[in-house]
C-alpha positions as a printed NumPy array, in Angstrom:
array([[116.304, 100.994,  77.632],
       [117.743, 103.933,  78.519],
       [115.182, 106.967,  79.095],
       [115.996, 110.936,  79.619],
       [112.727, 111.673,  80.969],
       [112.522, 110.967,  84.887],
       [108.946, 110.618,  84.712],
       [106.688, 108.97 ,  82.186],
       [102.852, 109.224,  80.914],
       [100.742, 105.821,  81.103],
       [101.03 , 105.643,  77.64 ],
       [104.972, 105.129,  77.282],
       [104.61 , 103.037,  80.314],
       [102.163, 100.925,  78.092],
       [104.056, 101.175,  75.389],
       [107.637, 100.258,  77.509],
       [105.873,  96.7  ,  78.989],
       [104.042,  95.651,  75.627],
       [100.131,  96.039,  76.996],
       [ 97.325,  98.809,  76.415],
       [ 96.656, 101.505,  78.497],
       [ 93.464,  99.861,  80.766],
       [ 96.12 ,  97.335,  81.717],
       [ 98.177,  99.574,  83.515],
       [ 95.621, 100.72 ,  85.082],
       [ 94.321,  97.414,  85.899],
       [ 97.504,  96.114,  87.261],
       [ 97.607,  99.617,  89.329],
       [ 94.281,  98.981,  91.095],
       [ 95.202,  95.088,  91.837],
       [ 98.417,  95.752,  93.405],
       [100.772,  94.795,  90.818],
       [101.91 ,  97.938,  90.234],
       [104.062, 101.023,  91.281],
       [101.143, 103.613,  92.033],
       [101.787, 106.68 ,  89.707],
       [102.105, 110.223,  91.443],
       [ 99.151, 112.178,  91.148],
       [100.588, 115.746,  89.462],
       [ 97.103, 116.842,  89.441],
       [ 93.191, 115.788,  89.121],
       [ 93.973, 114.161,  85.385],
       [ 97.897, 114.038,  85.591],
       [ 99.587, 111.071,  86.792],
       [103.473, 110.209,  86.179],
       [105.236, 107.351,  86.788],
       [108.938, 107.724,  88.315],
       [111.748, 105.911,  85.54 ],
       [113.153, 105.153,  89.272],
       [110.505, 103.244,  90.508],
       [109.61 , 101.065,  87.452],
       [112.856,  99.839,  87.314],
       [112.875,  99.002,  90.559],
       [109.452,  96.963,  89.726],
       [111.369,  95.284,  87.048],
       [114.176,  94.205,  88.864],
       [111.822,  92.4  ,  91.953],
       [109.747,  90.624,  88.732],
       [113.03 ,  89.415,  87.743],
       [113.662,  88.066,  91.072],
       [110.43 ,  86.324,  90.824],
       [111.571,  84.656,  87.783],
       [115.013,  83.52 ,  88.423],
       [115.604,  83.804,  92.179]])
């Protein structure tokens, strides 16, 4: 999936992994999950970068 945008809103990253928005956020506060950069006090983006980089280590995870 290629994206033009080098930063994306929790709802494409929702939308990119198949789950809701609360689950994004969930899997932020457990751990599971690149931590979004804070643009301001109710912005947050998510670097294209980074999430692909989370992708490719859960792919190691699956087939090592």
């Amino acid at each position: 999936m290629k994206n033009e945008t080098p930063f994306l809103r929790d709802i494409e990253v929702a939308k990119r992994y198949g789950v809701s928005r609360p689950t994004i956020w969930r899997w932020v506060s457990n751990g599971n999950f690149p931590r979004p950069i804070k643009l301001s006090a109710g912005s947050a983006r998510w670097s294209f970068s980074d999430l692909e980089v989370w992708e490719q280590l859960q792919a190691q995870k699956i087939c090592p």
